[in-house]
Structures are given as C-alpha cells and as structure tokens.
C-alpha positions as CSV (number, residue, x, y, z in Angstrom):
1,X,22.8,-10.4,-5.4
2,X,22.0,-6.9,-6.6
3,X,20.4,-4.7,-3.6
4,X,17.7,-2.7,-5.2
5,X,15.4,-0.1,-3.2
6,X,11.6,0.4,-3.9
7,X,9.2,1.9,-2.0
8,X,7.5,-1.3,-0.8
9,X,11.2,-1.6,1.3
10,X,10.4,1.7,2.5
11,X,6.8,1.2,3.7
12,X,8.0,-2.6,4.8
13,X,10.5,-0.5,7.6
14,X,8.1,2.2,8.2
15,X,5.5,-0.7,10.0
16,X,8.4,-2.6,11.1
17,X,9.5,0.8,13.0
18,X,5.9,1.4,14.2
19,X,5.0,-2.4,15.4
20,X,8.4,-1.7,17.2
21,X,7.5,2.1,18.4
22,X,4.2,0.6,19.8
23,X,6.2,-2.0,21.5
24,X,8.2,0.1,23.4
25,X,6.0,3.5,24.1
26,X,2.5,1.6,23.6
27,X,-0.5,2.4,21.8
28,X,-2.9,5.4,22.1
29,X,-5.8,6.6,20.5
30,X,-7.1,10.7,20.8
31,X,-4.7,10.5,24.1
32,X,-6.1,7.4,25.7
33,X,-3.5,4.7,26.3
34,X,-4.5,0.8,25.3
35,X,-2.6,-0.9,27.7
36,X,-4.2,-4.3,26.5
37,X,-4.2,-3.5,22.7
38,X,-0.4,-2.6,22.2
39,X,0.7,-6.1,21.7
40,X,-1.8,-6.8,19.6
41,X,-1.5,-3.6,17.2
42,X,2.1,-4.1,16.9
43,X,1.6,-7.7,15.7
44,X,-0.8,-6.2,13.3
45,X,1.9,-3.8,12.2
46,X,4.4,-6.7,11.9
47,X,1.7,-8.8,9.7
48,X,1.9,-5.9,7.6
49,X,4.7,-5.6,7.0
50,X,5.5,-9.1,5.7
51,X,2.7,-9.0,3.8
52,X,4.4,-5.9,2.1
53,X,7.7,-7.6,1.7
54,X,6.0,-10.6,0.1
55,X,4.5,-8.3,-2.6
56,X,7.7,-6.7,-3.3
57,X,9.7,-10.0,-3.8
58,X,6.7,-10.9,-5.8
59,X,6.6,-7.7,-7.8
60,X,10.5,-8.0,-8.2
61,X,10.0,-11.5,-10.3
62,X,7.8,-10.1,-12.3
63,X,9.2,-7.1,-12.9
64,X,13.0,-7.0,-13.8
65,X,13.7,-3.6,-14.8
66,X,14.1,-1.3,-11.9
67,X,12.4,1.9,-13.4
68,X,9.1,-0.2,-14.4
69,X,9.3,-2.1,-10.6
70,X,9.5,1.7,-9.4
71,X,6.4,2.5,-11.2
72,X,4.0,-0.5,-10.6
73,X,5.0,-0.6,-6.7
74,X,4.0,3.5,-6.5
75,X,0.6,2.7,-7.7
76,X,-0.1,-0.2,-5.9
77,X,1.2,2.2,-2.8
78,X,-1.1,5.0,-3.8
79,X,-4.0,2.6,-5.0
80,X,-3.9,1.3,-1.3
81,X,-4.1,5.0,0.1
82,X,-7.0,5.9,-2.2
83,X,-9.1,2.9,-0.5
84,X,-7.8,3.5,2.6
85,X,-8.9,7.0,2.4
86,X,-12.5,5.9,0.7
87,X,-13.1,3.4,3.8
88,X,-12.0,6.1,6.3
C-alpha cells in the first residue's frame, strides 16, 4: 500500500490533537473553564475527525491521481471555511 498525504490527513490529526488537548487541559471559552463540557467537546472533535477521514478514503477512490486528489480535498477544505466563516 502506497502512503499518500492530503490535507484531509492533516486536518484529520489537527481534531484528533485538539479532542485530545481538550482532554487533557479542558475546554474554555473567553477564559471561562467548562468543566462539564470538555468531554463532550472532545467527542465532538473526535466525530470530526472521522468524519474527515471517511471523506478522504472516499475522495481517494474516486480520485486516483495524487495531484487532482490534492486539488479537490483543498476546496472542499476551503469550501467548509467559507461556510463556516458565513455562519459565524
């Protein structure tokens, strides 16, 4: 098997390191701790993050060469910025 690194591997162990950073050091928001919300924000980092994983072993079937899988995964990554940045 060929390792091959895209940047849905890279935003995969960015919320793995963050459900795992809130695990350890907790959650806070403006300087308040959430002493009762750190377990459940890290689980939502770690839902994330397999979600991610399953879109890139989904985009890597459809996708063979590594220079188009490049490509498609950077503008689903910046697609998913631009709405989260419209919500916000």
């Amino acid at each position: 098997m060929k390792l091959r690194i895209t940047p849905l591997n890279f935003a995969t162990t960015f919320f793995l390191v963050v459900a795992v950073y809130i695990w350890i050091n907790g959650a806070a928001i403006a300087g308040r701790p959430l002493e009762n919300w750190s377990g459940t924000i890290g689980w939502i980092f770690l839902l994330f993050a397999a979600v991610v994983f399953f879109m890139d072993l989904m985009f890597r079937n459809f996708f063979a060469e590594l220079k188009k899988l490049w490509i498609i995964e950077s503008c689903v990554i910046a697609l998913i910025a631009v709405i989260f940045f419209l919500v916000k």
